[in-house]
C-alpha positions in Angstrom: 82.0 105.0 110.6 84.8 107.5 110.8 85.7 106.6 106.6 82.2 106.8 105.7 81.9 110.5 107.7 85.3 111.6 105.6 84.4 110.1 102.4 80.8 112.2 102.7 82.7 115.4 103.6 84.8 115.4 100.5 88.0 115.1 102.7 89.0 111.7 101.0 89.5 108.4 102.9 91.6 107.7 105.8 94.0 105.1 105.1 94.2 101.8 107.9 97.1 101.2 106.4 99.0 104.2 105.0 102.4 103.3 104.4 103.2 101.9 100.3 102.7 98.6 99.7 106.2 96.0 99.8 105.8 95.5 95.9 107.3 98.6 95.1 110.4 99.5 94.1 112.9 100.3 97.0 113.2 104.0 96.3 109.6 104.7 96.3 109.0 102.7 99.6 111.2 105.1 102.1 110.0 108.5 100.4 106.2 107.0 100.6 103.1 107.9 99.1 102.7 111.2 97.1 100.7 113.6 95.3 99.5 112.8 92.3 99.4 108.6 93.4 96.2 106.8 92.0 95.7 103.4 93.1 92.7 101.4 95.4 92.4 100.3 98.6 92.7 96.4 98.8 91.2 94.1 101.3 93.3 95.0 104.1 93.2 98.6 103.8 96.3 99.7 102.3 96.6 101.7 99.5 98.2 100.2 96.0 99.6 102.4 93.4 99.1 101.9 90.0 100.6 104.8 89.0 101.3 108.7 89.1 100.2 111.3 87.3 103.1 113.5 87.9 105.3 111.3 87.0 107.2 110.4 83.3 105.7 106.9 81.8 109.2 105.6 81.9 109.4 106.0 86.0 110.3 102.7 87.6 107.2 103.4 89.9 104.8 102.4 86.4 107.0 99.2 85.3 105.1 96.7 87.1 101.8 97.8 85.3 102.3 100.4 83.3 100.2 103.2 82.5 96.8 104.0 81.0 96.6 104.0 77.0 97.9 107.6 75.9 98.9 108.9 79.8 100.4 111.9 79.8 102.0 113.3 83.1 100.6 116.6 84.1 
């Protein structure tokens, strides 16, 4: 109920889980999620980042999957 009210309000949606997922790389991990992360919400509730738009293409963050076809960092 309380994501539904949020999500309707235009304030985003509360994570249950908010803290980055374990397949990320190390560095990422302790400084934890920022602006600029895109990603979904998986079955459990916690949010996985595909990538950033802040960030370089050659950031370790996008190794695992990459980035969209002609992503440009903001």
């Amino acid at each position: 109920v309380y994501a539904k009210h949020l999500q309707h309000a235009d304030y985003g949606y509360p994570l249950r889980m908010p803290e980055p997922m374990s397949t990320l790389p190390d560095h990422y991990r302790e400084s934890g999620l920022q602006i600029g992360d895109v990603g979904v919400v998986d079955r459990e509730g916690q949010f996985d980042v595909l990538f950033n738009i802040f960030k370089r293409e050659d950031n370790l963050l996008h190794h695992p999957r990459g980035v969209p076809k002609n992503f440009q960092p903001i």
